[in-house]
GUSETI-247592 format. One record per residue (C-alpha): x, y, z; residue in one letter; residue number from 1. Coordinates in pm, 1 decimal, padded with zeros to 6 digits, always signed. Layout:
<pts>
<pt><c1>X</c1><c2>Y</c2><c3>Z</c3><code>a</code><pos>NUM</pos></pt>
...
</pts>
This chain:
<pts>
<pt><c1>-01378.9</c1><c2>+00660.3</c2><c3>-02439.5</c3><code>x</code><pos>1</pos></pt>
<pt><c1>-01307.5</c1><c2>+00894.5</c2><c3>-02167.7</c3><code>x</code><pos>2</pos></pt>
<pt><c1>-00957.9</c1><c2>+00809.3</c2><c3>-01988.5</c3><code>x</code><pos>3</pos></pt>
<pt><c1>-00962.8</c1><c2>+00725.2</c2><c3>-01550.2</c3><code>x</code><pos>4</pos></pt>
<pt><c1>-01016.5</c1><c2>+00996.3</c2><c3>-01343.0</c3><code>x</code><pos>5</pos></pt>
<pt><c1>-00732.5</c1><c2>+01152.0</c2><c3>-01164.7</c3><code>x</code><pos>6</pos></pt>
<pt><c1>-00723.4</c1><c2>+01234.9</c2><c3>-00817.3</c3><code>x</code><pos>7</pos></pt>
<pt><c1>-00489.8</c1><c2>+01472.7</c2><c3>-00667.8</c3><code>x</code><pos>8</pos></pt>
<pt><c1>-00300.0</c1><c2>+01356.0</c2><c3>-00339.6</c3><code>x</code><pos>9</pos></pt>
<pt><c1>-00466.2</c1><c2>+01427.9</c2><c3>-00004.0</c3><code>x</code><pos>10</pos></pt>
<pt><c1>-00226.9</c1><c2>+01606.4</c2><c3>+00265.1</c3><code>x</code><pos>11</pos></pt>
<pt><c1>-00338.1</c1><c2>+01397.9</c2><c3>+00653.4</c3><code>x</code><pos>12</pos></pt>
<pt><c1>-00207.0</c1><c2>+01596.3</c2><c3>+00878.4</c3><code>x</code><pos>13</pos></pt>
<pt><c1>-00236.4</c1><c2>+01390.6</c2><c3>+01210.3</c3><code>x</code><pos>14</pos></pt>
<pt><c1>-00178.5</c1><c2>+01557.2</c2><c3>+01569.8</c3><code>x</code><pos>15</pos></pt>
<pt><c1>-00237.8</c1><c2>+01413.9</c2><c3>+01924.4</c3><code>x</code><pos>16</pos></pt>
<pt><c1>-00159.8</c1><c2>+01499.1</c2><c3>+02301.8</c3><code>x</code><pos>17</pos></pt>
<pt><c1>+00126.2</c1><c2>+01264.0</c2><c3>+02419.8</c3><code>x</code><pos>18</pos></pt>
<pt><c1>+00065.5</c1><c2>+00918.7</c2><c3>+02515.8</c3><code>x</code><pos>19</pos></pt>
<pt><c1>-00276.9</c1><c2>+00940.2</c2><c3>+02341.1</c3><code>x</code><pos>20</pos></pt>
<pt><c1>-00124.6</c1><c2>+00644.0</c2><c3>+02080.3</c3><code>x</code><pos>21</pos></pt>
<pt><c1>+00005.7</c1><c2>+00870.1</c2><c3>+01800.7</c3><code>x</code><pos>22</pos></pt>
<pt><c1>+00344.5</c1><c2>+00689.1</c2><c3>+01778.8</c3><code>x</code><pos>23</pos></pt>
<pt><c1>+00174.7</c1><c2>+00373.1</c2><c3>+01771.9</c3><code>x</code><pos>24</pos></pt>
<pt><c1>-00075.1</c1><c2>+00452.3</c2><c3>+01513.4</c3><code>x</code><pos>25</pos></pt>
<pt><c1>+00220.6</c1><c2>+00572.4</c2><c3>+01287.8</c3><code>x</code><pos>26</pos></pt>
<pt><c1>+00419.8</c1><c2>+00242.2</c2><c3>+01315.9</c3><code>x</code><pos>27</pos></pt>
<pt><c1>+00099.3</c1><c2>+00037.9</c2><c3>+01195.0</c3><code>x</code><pos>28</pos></pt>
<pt><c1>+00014.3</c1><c2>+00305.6</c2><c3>+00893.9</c3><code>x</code><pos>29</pos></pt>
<pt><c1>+00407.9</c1><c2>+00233.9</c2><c3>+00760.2</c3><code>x</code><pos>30</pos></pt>
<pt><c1>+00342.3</c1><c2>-00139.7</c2><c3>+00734.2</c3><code>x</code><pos>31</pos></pt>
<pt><c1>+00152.1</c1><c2>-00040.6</c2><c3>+00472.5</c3><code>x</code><pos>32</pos></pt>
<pt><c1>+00329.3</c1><c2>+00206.1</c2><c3>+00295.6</c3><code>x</code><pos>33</pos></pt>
<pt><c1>+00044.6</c1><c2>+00342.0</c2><c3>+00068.9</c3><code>x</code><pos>34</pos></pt>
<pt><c1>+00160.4</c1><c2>+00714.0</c2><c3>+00125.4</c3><code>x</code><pos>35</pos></pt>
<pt><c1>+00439.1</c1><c2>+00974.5</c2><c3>+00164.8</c3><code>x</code><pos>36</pos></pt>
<pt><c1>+00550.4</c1><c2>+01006.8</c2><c3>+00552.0</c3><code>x</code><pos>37</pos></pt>
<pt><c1>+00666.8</c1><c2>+01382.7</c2><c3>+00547.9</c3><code>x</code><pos>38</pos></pt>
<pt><c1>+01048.5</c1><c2>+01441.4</c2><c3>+00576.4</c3><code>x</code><pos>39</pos></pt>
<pt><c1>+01065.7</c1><c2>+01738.7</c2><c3>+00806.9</c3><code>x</code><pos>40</pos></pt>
<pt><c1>+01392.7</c1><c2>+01981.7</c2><c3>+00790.2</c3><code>x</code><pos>41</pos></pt>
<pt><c1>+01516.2</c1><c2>+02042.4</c2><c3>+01161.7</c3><code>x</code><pos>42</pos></pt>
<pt><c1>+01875.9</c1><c2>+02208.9</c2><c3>+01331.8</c3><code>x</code><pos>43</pos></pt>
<pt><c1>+01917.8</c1><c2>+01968.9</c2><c3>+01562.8</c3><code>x</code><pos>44</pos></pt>
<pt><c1>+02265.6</c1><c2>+01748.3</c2><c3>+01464.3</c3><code>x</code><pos>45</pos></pt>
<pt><c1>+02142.9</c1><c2>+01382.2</c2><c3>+01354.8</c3><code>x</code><pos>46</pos></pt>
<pt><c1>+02140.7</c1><c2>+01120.0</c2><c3>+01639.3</c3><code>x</code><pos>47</pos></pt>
<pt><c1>+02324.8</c1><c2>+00790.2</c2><c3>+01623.8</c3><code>x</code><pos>48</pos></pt>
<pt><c1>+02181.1</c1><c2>+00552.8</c2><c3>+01298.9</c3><code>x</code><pos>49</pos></pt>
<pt><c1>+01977.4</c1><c2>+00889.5</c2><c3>+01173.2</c3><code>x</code><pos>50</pos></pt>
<pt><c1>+02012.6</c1><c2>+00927.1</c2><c3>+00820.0</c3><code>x</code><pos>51</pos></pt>
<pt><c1>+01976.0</c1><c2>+01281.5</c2><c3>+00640.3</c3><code>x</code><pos>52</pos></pt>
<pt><c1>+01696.5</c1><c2>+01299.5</c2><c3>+00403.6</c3><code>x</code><pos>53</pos></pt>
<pt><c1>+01518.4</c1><c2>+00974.5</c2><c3>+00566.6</c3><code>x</code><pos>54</pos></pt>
<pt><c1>+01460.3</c1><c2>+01072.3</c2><c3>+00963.5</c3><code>x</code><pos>55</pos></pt>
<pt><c1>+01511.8</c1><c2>+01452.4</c2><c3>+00893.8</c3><code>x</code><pos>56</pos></pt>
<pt><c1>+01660.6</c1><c2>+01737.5</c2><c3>+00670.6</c3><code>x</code><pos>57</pos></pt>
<pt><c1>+01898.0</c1><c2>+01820.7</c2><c3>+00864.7</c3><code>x</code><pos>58</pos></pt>
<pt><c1>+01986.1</c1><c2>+02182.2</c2><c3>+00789.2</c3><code>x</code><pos>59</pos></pt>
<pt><c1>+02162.9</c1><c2>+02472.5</c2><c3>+00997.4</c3><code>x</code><pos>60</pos></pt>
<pt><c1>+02013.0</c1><c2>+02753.8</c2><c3>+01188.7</c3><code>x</code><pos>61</pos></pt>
<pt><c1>+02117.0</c1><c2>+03028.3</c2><c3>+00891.8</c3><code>x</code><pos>62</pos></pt>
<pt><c1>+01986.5</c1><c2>+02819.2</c2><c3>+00618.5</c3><code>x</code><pos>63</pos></pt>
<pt><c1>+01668.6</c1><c2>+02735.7</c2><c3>+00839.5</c3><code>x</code><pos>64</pos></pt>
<pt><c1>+01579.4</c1><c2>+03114.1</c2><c3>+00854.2</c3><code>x</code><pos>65</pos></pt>
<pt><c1>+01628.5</c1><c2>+03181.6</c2><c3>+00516.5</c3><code>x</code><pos>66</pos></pt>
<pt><c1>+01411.2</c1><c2>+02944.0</c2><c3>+00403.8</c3><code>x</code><pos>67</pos></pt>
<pt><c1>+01188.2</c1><c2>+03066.5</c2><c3>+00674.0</c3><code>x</code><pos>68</pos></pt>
<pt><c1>+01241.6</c1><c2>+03420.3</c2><c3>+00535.6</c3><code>x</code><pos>69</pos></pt>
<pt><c1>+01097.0</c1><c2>+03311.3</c2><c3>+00189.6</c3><code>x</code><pos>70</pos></pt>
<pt><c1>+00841.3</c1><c2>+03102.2</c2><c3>+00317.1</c3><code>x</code><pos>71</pos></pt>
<pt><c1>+00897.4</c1><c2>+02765.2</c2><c3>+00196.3</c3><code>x</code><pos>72</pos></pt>
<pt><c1>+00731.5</c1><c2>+02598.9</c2><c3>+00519.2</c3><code>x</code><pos>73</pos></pt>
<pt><c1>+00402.1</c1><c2>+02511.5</c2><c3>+00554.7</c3><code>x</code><pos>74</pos></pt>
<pt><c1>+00467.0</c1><c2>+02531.6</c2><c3>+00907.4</c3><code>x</code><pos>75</pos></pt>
<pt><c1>+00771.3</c1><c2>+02546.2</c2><c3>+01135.6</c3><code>x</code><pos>76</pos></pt>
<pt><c1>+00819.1</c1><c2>+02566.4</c2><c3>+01477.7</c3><code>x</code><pos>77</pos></pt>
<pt><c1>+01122.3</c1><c2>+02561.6</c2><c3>+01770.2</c3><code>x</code><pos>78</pos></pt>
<pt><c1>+01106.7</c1><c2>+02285.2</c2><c3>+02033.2</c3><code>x</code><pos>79</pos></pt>
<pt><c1>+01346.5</c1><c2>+02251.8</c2><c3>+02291.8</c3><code>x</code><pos>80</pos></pt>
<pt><c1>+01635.1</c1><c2>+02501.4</c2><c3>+02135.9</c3><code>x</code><pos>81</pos></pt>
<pt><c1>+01569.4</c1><c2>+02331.5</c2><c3>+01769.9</c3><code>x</code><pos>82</pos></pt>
<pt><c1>+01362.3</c1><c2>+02445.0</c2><c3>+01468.4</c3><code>x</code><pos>83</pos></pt>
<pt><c1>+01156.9</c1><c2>+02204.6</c2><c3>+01283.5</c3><code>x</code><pos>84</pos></pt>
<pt><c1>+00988.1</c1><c2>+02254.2</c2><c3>+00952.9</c3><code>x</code><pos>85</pos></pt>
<pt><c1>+00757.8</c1><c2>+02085.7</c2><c3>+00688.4</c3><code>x</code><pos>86</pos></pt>
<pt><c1>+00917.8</c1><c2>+02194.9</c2><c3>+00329.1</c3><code>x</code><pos>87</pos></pt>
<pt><c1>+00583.4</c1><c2>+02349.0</c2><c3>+00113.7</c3><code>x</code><pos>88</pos></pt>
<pt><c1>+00726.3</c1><c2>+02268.6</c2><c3>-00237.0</c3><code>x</code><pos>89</pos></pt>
<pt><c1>+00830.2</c1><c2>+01883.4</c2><c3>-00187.6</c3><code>x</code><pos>90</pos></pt>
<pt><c1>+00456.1</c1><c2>+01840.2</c2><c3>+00000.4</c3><code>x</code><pos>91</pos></pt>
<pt><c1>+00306.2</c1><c2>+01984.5</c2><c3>-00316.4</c3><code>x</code><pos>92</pos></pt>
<pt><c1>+00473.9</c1><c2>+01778.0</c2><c3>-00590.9</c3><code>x</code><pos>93</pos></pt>
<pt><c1>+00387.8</c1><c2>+01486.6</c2><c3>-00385.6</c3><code>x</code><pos>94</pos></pt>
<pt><c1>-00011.4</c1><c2>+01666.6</c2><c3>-00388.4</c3><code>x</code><pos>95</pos></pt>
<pt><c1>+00032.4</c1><c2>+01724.0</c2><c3>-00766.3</c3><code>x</code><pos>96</pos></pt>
<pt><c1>+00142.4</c1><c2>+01368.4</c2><c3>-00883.1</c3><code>x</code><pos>97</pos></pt>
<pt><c1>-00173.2</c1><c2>+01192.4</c2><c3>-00673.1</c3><code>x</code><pos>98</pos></pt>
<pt><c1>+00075.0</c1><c2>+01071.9</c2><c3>-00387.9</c3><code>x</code><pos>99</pos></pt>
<pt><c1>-00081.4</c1><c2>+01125.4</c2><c3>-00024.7</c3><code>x</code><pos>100</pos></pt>
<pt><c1>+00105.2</c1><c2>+01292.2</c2><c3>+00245.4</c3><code>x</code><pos>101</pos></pt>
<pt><c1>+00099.0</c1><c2>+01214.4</c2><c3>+00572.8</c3><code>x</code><pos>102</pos></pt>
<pt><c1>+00215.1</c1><c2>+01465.6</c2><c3>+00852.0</c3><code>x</code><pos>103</pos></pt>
<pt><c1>+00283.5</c1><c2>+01383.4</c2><c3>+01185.8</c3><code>x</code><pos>104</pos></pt>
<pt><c1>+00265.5</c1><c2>+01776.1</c2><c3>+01391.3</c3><code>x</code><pos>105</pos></pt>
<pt><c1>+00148.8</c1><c2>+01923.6</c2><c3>+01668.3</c3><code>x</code><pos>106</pos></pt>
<pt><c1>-00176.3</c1><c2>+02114.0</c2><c3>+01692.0</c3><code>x</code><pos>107</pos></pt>
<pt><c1>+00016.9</c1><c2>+02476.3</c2><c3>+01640.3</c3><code>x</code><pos>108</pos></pt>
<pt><c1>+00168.3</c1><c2>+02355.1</c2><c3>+01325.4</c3><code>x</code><pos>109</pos></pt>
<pt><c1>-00192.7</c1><c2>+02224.5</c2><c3>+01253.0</c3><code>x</code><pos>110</pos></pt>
<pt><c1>-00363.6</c1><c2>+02582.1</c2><c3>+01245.1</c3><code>x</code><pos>111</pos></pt>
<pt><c1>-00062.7</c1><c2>+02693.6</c2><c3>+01093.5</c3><code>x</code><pos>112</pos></pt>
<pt><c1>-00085.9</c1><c2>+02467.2</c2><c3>+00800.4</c3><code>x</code><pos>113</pos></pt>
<pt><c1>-00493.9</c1><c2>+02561.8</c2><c3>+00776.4</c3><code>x</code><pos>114</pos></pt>
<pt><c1>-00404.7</c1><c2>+02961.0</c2><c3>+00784.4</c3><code>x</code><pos>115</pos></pt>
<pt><c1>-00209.6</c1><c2>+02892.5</c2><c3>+00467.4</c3><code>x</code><pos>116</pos></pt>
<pt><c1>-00396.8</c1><c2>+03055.4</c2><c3>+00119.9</c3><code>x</code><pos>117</pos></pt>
<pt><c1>-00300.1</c1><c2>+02805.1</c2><c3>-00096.8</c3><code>x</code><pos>118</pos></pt>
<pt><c1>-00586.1</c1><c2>+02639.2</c2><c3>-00260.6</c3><code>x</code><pos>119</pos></pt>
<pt><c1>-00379.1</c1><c2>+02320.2</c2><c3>-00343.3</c3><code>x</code><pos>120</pos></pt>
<pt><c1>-00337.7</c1><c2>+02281.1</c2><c3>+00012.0</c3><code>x</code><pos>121</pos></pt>
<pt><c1>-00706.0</c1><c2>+02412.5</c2><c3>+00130.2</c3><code>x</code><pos>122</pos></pt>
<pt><c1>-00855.6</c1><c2>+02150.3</c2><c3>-00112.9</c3><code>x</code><pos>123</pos></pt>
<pt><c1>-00604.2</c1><c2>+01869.1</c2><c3>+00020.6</c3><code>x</code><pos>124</pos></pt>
<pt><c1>-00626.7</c1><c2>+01897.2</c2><c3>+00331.1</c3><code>x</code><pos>125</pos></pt>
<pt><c1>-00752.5</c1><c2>+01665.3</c2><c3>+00576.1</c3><code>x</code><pos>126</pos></pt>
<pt><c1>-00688.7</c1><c2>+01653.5</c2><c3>+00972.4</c3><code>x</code><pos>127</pos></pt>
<pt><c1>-00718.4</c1><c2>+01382.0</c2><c3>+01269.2</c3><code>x</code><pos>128</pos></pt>
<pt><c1>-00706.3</c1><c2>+01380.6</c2><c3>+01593.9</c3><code>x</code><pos>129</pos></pt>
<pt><c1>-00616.8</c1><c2>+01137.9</c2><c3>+01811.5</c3><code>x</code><pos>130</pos></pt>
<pt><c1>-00821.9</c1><c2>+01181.7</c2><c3>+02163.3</c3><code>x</code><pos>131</pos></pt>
<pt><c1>-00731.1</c1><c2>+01010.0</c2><c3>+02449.6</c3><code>x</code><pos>132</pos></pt>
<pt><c1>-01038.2</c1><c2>+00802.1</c2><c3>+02595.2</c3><code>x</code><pos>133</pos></pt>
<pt><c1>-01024.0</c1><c2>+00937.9</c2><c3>+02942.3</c3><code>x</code><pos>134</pos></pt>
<pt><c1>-00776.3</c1><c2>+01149.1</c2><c3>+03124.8</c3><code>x</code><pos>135</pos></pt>
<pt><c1>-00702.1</c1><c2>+00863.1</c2><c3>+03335.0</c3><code>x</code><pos>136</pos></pt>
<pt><c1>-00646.2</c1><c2>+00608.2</c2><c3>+03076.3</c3><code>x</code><pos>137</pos></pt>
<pt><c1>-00369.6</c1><c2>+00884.6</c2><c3>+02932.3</c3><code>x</code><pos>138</pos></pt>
<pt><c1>-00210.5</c1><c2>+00921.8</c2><c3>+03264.1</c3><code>x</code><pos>139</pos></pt>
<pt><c1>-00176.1</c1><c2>+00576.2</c2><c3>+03273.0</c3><code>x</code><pos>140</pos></pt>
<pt><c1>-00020.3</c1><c2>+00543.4</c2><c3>+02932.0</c3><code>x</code><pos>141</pos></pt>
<pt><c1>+00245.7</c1><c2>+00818.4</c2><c3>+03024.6</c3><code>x</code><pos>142</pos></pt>
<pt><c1>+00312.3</c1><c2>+00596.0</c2><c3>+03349.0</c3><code>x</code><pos>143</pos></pt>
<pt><c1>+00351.6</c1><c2>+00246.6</c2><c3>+03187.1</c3><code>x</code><pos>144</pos></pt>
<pt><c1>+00617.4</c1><c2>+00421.2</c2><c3>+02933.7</c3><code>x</code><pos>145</pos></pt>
<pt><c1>+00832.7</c1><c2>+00433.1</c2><c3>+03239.6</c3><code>x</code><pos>146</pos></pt>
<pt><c1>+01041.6</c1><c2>+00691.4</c2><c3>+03075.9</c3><code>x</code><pos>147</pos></pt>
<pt><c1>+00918.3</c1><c2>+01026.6</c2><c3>+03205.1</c3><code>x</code><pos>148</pos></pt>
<pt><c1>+00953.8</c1><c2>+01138.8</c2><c3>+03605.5</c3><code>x</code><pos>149</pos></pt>
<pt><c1>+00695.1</c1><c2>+01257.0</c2><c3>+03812.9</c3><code>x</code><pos>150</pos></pt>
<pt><c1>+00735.1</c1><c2>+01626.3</c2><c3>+03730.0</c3><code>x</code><pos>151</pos></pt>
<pt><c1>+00787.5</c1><c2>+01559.0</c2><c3>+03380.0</c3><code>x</code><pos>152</pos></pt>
<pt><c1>+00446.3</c1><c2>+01302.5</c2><c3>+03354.2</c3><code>x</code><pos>153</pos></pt>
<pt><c1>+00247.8</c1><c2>+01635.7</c2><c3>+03557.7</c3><code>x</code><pos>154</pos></pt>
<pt><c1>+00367.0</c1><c2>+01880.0</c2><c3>+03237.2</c3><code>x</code><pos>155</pos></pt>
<pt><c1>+00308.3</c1><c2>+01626.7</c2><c3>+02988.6</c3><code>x</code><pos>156</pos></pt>
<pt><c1>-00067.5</c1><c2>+01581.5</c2><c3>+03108.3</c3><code>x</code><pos>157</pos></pt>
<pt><c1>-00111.1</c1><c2>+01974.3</c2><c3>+03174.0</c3><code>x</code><pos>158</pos></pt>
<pt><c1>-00031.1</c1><c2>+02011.1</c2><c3>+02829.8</c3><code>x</code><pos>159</pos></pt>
<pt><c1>-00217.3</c1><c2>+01696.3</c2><c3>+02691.2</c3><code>x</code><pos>160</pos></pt>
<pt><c1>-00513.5</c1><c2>+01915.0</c2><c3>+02909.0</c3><code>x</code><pos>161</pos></pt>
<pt><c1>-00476.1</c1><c2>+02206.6</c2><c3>+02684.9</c3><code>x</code><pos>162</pos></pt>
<pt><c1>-00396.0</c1><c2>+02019.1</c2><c3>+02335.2</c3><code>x</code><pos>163</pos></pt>
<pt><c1>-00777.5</c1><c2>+01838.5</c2><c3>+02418.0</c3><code>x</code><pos>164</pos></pt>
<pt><c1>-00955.6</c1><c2>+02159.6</c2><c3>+02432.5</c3><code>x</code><pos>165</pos></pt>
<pt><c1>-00864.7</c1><c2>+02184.3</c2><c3>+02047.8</c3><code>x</code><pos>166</pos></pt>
<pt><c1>-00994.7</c1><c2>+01864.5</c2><c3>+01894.9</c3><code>x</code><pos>167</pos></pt>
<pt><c1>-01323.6</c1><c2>+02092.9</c2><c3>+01760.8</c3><code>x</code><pos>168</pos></pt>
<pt><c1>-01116.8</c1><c2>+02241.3</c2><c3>+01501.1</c3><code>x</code><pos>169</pos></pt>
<pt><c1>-01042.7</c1><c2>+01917.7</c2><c3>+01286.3</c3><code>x</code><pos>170</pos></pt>
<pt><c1>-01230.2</c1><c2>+01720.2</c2><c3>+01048.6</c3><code>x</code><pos>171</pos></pt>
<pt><c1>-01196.6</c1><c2>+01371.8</c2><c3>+01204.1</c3><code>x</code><pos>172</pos></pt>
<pt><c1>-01160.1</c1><c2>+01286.8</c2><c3>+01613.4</c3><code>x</code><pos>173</pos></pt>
<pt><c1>-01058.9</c1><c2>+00948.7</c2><c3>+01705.6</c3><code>x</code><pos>174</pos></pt>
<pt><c1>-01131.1</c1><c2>+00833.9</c2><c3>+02010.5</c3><code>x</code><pos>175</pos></pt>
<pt><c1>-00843.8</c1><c2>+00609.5</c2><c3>+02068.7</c3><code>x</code><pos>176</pos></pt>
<pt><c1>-00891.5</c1><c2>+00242.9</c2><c3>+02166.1</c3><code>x</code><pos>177</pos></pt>
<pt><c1>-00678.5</c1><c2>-00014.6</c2><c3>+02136.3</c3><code>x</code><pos>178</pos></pt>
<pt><c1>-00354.4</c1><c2>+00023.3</c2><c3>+01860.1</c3><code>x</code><pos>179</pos></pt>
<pt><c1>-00586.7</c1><c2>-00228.3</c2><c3>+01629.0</c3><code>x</code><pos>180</pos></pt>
<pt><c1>-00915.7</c1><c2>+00009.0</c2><c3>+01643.8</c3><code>x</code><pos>181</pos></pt>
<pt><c1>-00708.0</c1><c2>+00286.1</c2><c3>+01608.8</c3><code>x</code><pos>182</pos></pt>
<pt><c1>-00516.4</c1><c2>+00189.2</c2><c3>+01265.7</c3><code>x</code><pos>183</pos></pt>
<pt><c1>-00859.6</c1><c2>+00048.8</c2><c3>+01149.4</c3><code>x</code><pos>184</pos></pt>
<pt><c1>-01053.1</c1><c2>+00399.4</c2><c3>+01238.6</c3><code>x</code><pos>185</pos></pt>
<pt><c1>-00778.5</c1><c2>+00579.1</c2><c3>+01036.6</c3><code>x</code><pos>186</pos></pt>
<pt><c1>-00807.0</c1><c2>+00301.4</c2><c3>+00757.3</c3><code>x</code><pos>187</pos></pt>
<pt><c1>-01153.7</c1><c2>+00413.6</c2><c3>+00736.5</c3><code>x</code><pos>188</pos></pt>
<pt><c1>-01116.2</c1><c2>+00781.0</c2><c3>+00713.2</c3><code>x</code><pos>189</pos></pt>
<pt><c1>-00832.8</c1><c2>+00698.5</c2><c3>+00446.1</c3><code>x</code><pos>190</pos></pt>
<pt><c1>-01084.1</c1><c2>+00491.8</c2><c3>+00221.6</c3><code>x</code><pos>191</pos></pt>
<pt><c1>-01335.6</c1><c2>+00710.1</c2><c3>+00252.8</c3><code>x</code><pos>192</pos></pt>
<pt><c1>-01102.8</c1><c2>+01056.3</c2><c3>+00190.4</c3><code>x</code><pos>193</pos></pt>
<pt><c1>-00985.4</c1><c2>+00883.8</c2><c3>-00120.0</c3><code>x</code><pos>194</pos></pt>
<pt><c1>-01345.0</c1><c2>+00769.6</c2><c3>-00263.4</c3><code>x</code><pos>195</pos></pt>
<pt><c1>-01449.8</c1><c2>+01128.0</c2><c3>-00253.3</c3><code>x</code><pos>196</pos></pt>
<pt><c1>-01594.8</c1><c2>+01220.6</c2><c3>-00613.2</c3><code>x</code><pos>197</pos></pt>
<pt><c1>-01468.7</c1><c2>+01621.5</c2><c3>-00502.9</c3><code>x</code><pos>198</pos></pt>
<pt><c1>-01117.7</c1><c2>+01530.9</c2><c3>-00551.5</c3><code>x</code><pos>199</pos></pt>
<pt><c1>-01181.5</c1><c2>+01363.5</c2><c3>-00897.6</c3><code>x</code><pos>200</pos></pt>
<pt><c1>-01036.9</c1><c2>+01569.5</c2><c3>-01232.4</c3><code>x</code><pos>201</pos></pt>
</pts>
């Protein structure tokens, strides 16, 4: 008798515009913790109750570039004065022992992540996005936060503008609803990513 298929893990790499229920999403997906939330390494000094290895590698700025240097990111970037960066060899023995990943980044680290040639991470791959349903539903969201001012709400949806345009170059686009439709639209591409016969051995 032939022994159970095996299926490799599946690398969701999940990006959204601000405000366009990312956050939100995430909280409901670690109820269920049926995945790997990525640990990203960053320079930034841990913040009160932040706990290395859990919230963040925290790392400094000469050990960052080295790493860097001998490219063990799948993607890094620097936002406001700090580097952050996805480590390629813990995402890959997660990958190799049939554990999914799930990566919360921004559309950058996205194509950065897609540019990599790495079959194991070609073949795993699969990325959302999370669409706002209209621009003034966003604005809106960004409003009822109550934690942004007026010129910092105005940048927020200029960018959000410009993060939109690249929704074409993922695999799934969720047009998000309410915090329910949106964990059960993700649900679905989860169930159905994980069926796949492809990703059998």
């Amino acid at each position: 008798m032939e022994s159970a298929p095996f299926r490799q893990g599946i690398l969701f790499v999940l990006s959204a515009p601000s405000a366009a229920g990312k956050t939100t999403l995430i909280q409901g997906l670690r109820r269920t913790p049926d995945f790997v939330f990525s640990v990203s390494c960053t320079t930034r000094a841990p913040r009160a109750g932040e706990v290395d290895g859990r919230e963040y590698h925290f790392i400094s700025g000469d050990e960052f570039e080295r790493r860097a240097g001998a490219g063990d990111f799948l993607e890094h970037a620097q936002v406001h004065a700090h580097r952050y960066g996805t480590l390629k060899a813990a995402t890959l023995e997660h990958l190799g022992a049939g554990r999914d990943v799930l990566l919360d980044i921004d559309i950058a680290g996205a194509r950065q992540i897609r540019a990599i040639d790495d079959r194991r991470i070609r073949e795993s791959l699969v990325d959302v996005f999370i669409m706002p349903p209209t621009p003034v539903e966003l604005e809106r969201r960004l409003r009822v936060r109550g934690t942004e001012s007026e010129e910092q709400i105005q940048l927020r949806l200029a960018n959000a503008r410009e993060e939109m345009k690249a929704w074409k170059e993922y695999r799934y686009c969720i047009l998000s609803g309410t915090p329910e439709e949106d964990l059960d639209r993700f649900r679905s591409i989860m169930k159905a990513e994980r069926t796949r016969s492809s990703r059998l051995v």
